[in-house]
C-alpha positions as CSV (number, residue, x, y, z in Angstrom):
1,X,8.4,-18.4,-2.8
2,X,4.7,-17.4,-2.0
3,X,3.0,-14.7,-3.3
4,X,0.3,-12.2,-2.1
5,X,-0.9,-8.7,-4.4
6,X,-3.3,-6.3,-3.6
7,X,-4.9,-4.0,-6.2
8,X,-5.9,-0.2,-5.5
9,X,-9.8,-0.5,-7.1
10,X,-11.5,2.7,-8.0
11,X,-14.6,2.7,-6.2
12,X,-17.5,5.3,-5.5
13,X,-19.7,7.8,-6.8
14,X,-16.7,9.7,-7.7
15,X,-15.7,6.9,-10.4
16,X,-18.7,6.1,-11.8
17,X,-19.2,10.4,-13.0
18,X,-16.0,10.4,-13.9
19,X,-14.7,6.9,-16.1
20,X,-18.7,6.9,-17.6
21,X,-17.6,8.0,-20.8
22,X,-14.4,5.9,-21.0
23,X,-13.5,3.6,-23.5
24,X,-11.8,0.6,-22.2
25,X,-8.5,1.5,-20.3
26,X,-8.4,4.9,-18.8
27,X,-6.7,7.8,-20.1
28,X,-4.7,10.7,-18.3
29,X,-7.6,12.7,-18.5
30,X,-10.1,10.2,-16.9
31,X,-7.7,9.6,-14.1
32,X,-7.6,13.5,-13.6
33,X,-11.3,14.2,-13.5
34,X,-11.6,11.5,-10.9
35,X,-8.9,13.2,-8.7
36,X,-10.8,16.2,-9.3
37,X,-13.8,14.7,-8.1
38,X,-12.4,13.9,-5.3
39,X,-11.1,16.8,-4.4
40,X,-14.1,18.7,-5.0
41,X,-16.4,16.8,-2.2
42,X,-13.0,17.0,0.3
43,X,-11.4,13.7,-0.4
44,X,-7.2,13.0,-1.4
45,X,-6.8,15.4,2.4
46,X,-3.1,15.9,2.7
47,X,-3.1,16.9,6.3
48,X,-1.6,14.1,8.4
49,X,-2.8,15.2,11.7
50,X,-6.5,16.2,11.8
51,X,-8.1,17.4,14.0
52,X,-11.4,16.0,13.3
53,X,-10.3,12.5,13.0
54,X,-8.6,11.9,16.7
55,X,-8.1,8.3,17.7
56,X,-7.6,6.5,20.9
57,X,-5.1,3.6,21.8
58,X,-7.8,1.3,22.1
59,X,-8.7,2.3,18.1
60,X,-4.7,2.2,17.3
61,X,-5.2,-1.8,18.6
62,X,-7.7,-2.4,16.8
63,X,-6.6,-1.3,13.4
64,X,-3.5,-2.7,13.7
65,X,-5.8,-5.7,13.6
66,X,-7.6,-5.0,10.4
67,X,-4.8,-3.7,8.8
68,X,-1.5,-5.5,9.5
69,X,-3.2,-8.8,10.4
70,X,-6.1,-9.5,7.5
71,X,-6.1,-9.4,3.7
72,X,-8.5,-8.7,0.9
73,X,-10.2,-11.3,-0.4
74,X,-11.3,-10.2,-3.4
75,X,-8.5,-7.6,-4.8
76,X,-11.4,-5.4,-7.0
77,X,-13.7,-5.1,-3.8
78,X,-13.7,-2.6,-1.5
79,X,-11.9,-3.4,1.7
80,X,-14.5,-4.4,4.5
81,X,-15.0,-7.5,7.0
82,X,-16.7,-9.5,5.0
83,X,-14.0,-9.3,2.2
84,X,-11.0,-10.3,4.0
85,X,-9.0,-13.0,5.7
86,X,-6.5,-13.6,8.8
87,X,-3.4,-13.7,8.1
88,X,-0.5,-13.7,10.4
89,X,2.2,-11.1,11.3
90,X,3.9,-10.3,7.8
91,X,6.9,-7.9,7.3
92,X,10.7,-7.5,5.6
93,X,13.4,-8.4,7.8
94,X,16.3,-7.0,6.0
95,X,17.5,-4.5,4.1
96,X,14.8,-2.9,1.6
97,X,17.1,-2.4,-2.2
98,X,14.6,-0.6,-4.1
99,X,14.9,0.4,-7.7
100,X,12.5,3.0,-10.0
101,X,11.6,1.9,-13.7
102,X,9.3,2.7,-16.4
103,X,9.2,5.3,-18.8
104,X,6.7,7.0,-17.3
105,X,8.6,7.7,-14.0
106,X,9.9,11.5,-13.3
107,X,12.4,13.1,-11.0
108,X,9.4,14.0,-9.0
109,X,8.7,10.4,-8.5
110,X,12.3,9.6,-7.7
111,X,12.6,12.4,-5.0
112,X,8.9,11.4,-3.6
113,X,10.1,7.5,-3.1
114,X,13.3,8.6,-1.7
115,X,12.1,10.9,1.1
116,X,9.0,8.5,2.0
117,X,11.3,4.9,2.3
118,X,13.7,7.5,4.0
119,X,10.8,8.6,6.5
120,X,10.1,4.9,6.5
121,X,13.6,4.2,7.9
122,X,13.2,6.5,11.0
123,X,10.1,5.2,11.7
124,X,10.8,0.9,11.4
125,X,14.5,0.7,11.9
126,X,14.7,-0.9,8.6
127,X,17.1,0.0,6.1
128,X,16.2,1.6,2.8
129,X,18.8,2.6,-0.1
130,X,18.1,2.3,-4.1
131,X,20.3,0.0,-6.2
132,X,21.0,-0.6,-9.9
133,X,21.3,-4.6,-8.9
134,X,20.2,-6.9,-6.6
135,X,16.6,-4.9,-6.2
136,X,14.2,-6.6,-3.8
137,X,12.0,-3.3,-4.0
138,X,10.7,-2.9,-7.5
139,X,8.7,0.3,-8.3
140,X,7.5,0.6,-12.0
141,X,5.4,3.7,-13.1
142,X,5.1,2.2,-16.8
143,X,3.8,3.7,-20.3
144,X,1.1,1.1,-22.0
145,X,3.2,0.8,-25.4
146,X,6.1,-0.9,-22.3
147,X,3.9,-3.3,-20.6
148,X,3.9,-6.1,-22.8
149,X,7.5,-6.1,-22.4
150,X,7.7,-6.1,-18.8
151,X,4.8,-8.6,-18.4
152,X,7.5,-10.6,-20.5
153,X,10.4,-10.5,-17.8
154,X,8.6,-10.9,-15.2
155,X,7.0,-14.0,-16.1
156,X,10.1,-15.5,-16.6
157,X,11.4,-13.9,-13.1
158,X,9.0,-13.9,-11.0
159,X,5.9,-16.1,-12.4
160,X,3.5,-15.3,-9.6
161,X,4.3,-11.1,-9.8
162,X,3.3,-11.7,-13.4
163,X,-0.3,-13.2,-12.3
164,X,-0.6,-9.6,-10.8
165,X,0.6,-7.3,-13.2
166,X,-1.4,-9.0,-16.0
167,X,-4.6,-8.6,-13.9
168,X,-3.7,-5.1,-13.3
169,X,-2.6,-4.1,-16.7
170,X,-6.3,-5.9,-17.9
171,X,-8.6,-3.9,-15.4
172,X,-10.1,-0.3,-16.1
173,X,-10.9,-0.8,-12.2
174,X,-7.6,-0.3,-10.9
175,X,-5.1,2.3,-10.5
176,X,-2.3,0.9,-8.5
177,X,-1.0,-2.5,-7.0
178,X,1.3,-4.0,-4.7
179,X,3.1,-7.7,-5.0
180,X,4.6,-9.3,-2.6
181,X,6.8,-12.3,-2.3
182,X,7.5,-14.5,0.5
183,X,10.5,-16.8,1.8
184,X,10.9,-20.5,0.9
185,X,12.0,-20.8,4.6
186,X,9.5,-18.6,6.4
187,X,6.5,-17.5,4.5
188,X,5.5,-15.0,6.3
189,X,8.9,-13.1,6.0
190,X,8.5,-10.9,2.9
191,X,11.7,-10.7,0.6
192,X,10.4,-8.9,-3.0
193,X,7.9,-6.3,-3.6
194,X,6.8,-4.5,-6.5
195,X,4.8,-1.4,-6.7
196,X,3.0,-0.8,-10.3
197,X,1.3,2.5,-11.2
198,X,0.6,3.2,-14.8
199,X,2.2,6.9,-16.4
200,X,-1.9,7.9,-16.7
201,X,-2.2,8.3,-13.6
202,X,-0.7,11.7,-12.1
203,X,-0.4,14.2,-9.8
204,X,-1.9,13.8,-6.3
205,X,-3.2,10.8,-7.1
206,X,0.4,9.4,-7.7
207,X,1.7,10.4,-4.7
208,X,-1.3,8.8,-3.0
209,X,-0.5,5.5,-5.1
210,X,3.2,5.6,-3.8
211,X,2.7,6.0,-0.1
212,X,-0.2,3.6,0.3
213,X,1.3,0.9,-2.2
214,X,4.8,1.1,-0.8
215,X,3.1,0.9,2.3
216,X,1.1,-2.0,1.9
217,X,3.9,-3.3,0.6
218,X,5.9,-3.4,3.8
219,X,3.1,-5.7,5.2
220,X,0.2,-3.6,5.9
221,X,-2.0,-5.1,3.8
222,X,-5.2,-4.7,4.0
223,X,-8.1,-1.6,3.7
224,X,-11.4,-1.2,6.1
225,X,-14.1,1.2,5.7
226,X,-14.0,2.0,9.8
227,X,-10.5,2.8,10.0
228,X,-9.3,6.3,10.1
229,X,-7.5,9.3,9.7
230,X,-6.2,6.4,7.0
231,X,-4.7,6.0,4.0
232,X,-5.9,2.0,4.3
233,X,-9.9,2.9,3.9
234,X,-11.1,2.6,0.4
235,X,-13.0,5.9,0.7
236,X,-9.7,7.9,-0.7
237,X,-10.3,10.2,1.8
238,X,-6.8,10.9,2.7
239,X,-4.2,11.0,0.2
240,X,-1.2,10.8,2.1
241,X,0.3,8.7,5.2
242,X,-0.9,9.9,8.0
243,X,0.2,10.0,11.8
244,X,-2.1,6.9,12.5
245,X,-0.9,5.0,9.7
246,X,3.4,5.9,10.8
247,X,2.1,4.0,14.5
248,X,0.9,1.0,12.2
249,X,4.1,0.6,10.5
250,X,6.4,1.4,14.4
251,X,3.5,-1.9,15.8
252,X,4.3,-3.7,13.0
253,X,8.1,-3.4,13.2
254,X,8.6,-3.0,16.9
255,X,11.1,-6.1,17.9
256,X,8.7,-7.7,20.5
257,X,6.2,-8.6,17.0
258,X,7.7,-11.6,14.8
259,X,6.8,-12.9,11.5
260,X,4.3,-16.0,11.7
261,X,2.8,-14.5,15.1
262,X,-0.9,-15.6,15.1
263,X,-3.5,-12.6,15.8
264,X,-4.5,-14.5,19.4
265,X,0.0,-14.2,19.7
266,X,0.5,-10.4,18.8
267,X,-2.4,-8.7,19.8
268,X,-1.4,-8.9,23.8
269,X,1.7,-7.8,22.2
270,X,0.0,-4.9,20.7
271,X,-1.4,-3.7,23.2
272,X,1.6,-3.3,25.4
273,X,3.6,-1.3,22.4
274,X,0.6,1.0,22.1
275,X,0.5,1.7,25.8
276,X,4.0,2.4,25.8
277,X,4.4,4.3,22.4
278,X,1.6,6.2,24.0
279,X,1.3,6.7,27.7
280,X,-1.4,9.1,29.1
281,X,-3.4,8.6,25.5
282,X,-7.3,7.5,26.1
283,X,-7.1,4.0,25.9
């Protein structure tokens, strides 16, 4: 199997003010004055729909693009043109079996996983249930003194998931990640992912972890500074999915896309899904 990861970086003004007096890894309090810092200038927005962030068809096509059909380059960099790569159309094709593990994961994780792969379902077609075997979804949301351990197992499992979690687990840069793996047969058919958010970070800043890693997880991949009303724009101005980012994920699993479709295949492609998701919107 191949292997791709991406790694949520903090970035900013907002970092720098609030992780300057840490220490090495960051605690539960760091990661809450950051969200607070956040907050405080109008960033982590958990409306969906604003109305001062309208986009046309013609912007839908084009961040379907940078999104769905580049990478990151360097996984501590902030998403931009320069540092990213093509990369074909990449998504699951079958069922999604996810699973929630770490000691630091709550009921309010559980319930926020289940309604979003649920809300993931209507919108894609695929099919999303949670399993105690057989998980090709795995979310961890892990307490320091466990890591070790799980580093452990998973470089016995999955060697290349490891690579990622151990370059996570080292960084006081990063506050989430996504892993992917890929199919022996068709490489650009995704068939394991793994979400890892560490117990310091909480509140709306978890939530914003889930959606966007889960998210890039189902082959949305990338993040660029132009794109918005978007969770995939390293500015962390919006917390949650939002409308824009649900017609990414319909593009990417509409039937007419397949996996290994080159950007010069799929964007003709594109274009007719958006103009027929949504007729009479300015093009």
């Amino acid at each position: 199997m191949l292997a791709g990861w991406r790694l949520r970086a903090l970035l900013g003004g907002a970092l720098g003010l609030a992780l300057s007096a840490c220490a090495g890894q960051p605690t539960v309090s760091d990661y809450r004055e950051y969200e607070n810092a956040l907050t405080a200038i109008g960033d982590l927005r958990t409306d969906t729909a604003p109305e001062d962030a309208p986009f046309t068809n013609a912007d839908l096509v084009r961040n379907f693009s940078r999104i769905a059909l580049r990478h990151e380059v360097d996984i501590e960099s902030a998403g931009s043109e320069e540092n990213s790569a093509p990369n074909p159309v990449q998504r699951w094709e079958g069922p999604i079996r996810w699973g929630l593990y770490g000691r630091g994961a709550t009921p309010q994780d559980h319930a926020e996983i289940e309604r979003f792969l649920n809300h993931v379902s209507d919108l894609t077609g695929l099919v999303t249930h949670e399993v105690e075997r057989d998980v090709n979804l795995m979310i961890l949301i892990t307490e320091p003194a466990e890591r070790p351990a799980f580093s452990a197992a998973l470089r016995q499992l999955y060697p290349a998931l490891a690579d990622g979690f151990d370059t996570w687990r080292a960084s006081g840069r990063v506050v989430c990640m996504a892993s992917n793996l890929f199919s022996v047969m068709d490489e650009d058919v995704i068939v394991f992912g793994m979400v890892v958010i560490g117990s310091e970070v909480t509140g709306l800043l978890r939530r914003s972890c889930l959606h966007e890693e889960i998210a890039q997880a189902l082959g949305l991949g990338n993040d660029h500074p132009e794109v918005r009303p978007s969770i995939f724009n390293d500015d962390e101005e919006f917390a949650l999915l939002t409308e824009h980012d649900e017609w990414l994920l319909r593009i990417l699993y509409d039937e007419r896309l397949t996996p290994g479709m080159s950007e010069e295949e799929a964007m003709p492609v594109v274009r007719t899904i958006v103009e027929e998701m949504r007729p009479g919107e300015p093009g």
